[in-house]
C-alpha positions, 0 to 999 in steps of 0.5 A, a space after each residue: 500500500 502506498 501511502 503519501 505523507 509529509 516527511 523531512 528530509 533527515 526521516 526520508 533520507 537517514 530515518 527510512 534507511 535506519 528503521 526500514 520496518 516501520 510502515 508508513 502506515 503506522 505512522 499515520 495511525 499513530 498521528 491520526 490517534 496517539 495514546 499520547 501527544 506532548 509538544 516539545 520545547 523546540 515546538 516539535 510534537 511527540 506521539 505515541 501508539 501502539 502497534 499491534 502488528 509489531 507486538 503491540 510495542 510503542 511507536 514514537 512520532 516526532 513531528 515538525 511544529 505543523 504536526 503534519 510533517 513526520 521528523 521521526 519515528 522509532 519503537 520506543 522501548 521505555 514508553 510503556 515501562 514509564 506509563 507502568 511506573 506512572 500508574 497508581 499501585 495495584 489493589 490488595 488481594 482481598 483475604 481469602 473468604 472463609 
């Protein structure tokens, strides 16, 4: 499937030839729908999505200010680590009934 989207010149030329396993596609998905979006200092955007046909692991988008041009895009290992520690302790197991 072809997809056209609006890249850099550093994701066409540098970012495709080191990560050539991520779909384009996924790409779009995670833009259309992340999990999460931050805006960076540099005014860049940030956002993250599962793909379930790359085992469900996170992908990391980094856009240009226009959040439509793709910057970068790699499989970040520590997104879903950090979004674990951020959630609140688990409940208790509750005692055995009697």
């Amino acid at each position: 499937m072809l997809v056209a989207m609006k890249m850099t010149s550093y994701f066409r030329d540098v970012v495709r030839c080191k990560h050539p396993g991520i779909e384009a596609a996924w790409i779009l998905r995670v833009m259309a729908e992340p999990l999460e979006e931050r805006q960076q200092a540099d005014g860049r955007f940030a956002l993250w999505g599962l793909v379930p046909e790359a085992q469900n692991r996170a992908l990391r988008v980094i856009t240009l200010e226009d959040r439509e041009t793709v910057h970068n895009a790699f499989f970040d290992r520590g997104y879903l680590r950090a979004v674990i520690r951020s959630q609140p302790n688990p409940p208790q197991a509750l005692p055995p009934s009697q």
